[in-house]
C-alpha positions as CSV (number, residue, x, y, z in Angstrom):
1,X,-6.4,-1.9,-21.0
2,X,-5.0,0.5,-18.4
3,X,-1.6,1.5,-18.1
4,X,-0.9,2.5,-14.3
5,X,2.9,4.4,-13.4
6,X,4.2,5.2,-10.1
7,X,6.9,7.4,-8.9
8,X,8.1,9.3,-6.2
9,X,8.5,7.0,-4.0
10,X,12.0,7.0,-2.1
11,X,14.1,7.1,1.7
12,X,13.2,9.4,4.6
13,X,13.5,9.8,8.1
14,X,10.7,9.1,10.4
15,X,8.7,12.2,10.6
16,X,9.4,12.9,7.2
17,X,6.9,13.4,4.2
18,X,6.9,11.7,0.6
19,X,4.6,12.3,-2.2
20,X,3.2,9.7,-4.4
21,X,2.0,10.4,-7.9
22,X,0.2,7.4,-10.2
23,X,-0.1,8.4,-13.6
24,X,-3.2,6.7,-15.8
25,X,-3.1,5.9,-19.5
26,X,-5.0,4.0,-21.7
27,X,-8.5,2.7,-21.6
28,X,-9.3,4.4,-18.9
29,X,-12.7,4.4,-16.9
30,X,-15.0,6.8,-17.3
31,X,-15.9,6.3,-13.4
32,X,-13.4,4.3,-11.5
33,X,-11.7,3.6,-8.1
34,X,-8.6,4.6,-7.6
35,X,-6.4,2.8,-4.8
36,X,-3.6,2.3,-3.0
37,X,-1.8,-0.6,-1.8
38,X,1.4,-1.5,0.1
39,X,3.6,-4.4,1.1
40,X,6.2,-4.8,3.2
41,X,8.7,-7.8,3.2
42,X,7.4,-11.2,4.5
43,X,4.0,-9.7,4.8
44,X,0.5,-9.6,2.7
45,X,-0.9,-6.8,0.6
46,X,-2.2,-3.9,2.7
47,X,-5.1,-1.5,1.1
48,X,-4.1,2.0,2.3
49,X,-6.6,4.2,0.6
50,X,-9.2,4.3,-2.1
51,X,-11.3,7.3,-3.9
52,X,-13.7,7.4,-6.4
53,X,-13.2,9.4,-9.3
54,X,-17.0,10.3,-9.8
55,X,-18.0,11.5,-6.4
56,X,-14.6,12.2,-4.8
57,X,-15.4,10.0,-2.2
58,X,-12.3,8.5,0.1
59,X,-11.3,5.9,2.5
60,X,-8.2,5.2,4.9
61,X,-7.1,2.3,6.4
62,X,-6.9,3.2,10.5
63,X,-2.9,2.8,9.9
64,X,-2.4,5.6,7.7
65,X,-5.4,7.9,8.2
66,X,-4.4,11.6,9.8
67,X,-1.4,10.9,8.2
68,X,-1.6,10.7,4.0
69,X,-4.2,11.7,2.1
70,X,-5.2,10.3,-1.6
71,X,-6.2,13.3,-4.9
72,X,-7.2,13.4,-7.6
73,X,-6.0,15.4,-10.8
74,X,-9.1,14.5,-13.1
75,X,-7.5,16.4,-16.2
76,X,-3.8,14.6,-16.1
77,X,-5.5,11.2,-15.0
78,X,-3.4,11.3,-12.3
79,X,-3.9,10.1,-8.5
80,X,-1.7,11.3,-5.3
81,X,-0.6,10.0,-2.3
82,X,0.6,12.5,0.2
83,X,2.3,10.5,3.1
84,X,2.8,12.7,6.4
85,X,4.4,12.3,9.9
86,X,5.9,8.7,7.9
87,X,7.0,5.8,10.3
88,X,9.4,2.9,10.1
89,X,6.8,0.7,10.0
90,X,5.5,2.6,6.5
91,X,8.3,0.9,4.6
92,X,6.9,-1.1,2.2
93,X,6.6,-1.4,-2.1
94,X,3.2,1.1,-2.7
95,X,1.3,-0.4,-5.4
96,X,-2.1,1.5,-7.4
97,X,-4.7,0.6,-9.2
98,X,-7.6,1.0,-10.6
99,X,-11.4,-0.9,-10.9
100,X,-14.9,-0.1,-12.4
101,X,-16.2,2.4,-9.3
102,X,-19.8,0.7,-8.1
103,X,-22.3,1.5,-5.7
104,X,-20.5,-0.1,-2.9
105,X,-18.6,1.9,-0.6
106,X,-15.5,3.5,-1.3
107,X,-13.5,0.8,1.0
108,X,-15.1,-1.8,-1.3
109,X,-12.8,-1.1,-3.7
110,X,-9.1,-2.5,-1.3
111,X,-11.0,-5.7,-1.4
112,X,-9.1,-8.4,-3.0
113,X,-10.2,-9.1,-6.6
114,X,-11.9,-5.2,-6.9
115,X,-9.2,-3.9,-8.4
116,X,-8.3,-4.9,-12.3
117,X,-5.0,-3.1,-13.6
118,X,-1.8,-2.4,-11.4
119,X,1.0,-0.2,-11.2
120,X,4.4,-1.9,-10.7
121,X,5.3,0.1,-7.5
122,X,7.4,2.5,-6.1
123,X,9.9,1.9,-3.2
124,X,8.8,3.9,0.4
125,X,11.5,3.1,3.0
126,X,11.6,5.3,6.3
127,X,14.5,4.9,8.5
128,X,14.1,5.2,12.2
């Protein structure tokens, strides 16, 4: 079992910046995708971004890409999201996870049903 916590989530401006941290414990995987997700109120899931832990590989959802950018810190187990340039419309609960990395591509892993353990979420709201 994997233990998934988020934090730094929080209220901002448009234009402003927030980082995301998601810590890992547990049985982690050796080789894993790491991901995150949002959703905003009265709508579905979104998959923001995704990166393997093996090859470093990363993808963006067209929404947010130019804009945040997903790390890693191998040694603390810990995965990032660095949100830029935010936007009203970025307000949503921010959600990772994590899934057995394949040889699919690295967007495979947003797909629903990829991911096995979740984070309970952090709060993003930006204010116009």
């Amino acid at each position: 079992h994997v233990q998934l916590v988020e934090s730094g989530g929080g209220s901002v401006q448009a234009g402003g910046s927030l980082r995301l941290s998601c810590a890992a414990s547990g049985d982690t995987y050796s080789s894993a995708c790491m991901g995150w997700f949002r959703q905003a109120p009265g709508k579905g899931r979104e998959g923001v971004a995704s990166v393997y832990t093996g090859d470093t590989s990363t993808y963006y959802a067209d929404s947010v890409k130019g804009r945040f950018t997903v790390a890693l810190d191998k040694d603390k187990n810990t995965v990032y999201l660095q949100m830029n340039s935010l936007k009203p419309e970025d307000t949503a609960l921010y959600y990772c996870a994590t899934g057995l990395a394949t040889t699919a591509p690295v967007y495979a892993c947003l797909a629903p049903g990829f991911m096995n353990f979740w984070g309970q979420g952090t709060q993003v709201s930006v204010s116009s």
